[in-house]
C-alpha positions in Angstrom: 62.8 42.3 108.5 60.1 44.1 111.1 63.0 45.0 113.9 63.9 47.7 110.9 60.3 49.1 110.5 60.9 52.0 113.0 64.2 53.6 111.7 62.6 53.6 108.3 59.7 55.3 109.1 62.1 58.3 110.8 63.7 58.3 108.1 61.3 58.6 105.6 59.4 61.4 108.0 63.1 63.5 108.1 63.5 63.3 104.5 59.9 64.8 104.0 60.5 67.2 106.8 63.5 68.4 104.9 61.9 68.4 101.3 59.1 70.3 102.5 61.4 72.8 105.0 63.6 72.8 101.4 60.5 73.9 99.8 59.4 76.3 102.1 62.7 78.4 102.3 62.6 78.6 98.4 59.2 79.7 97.8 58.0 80.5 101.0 57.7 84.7 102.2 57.7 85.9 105.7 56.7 83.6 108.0 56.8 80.9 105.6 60.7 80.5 105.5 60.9 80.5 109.5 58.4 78.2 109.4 60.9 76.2 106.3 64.2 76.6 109.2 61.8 75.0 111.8 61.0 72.1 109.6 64.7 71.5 107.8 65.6 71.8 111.6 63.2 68.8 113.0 64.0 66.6 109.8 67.8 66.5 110.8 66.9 65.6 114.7 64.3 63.1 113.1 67.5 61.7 110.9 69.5 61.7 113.7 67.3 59.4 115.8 67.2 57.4 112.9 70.6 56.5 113.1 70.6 56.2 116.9 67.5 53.9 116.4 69.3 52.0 114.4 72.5 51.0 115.3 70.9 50.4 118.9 68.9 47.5 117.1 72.8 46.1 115.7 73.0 43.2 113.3 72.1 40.0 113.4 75.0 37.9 113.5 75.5 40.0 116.6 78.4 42.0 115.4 77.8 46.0 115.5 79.1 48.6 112.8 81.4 49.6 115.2 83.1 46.6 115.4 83.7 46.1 112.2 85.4 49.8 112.0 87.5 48.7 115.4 91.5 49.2 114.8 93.4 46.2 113.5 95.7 44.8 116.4 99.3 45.7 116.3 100.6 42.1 114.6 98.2 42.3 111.3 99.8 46.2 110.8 102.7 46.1 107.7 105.4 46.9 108.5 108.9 47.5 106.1 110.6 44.6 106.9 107.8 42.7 105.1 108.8 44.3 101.2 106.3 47.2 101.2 107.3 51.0 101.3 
């Protein structure tokens, strides 16, 4: 399991981005909650290329998320001749 090292180490540094940015705005004053924005702002991009990270590394069995979400093909759709609504 080292291929998924890298995405979870972005992720873990966007969450804590985010927590702190979260924790900035709320008790922060001044320059403090710009400095909360910035941080809630770079936690999202840093989540962001955590996803793109890891669905460029794909599965295993060599099958990708997005082909398991891929439309059905027309003969597996039900249709009303087969007794359903």
């Amino acid at each position: 399991m080292d291929y998924l090292r890298g995405p979870l180490y972005l992720d873990i540094a966007a969450k804590g981005l985010c927590l702190v940015g979260i924790l900035l705005m709320i008790f922060g004053q001044g320059g403090w909650f710009t400095a909360g924005v910035f941080a809630v702002a770079v936690g999202v991009l840093f989540g962001a290329w955590s996803l793109v990270a890891a669905r460029r590394m794909g599965s295993r069995s060599g099958r990708s998320g997005a082909a398991l979400l891929r439309a059905r093909p027309p003969e597996n759709d039900v249709r009303e001749d087969d007794g359903h609504p």
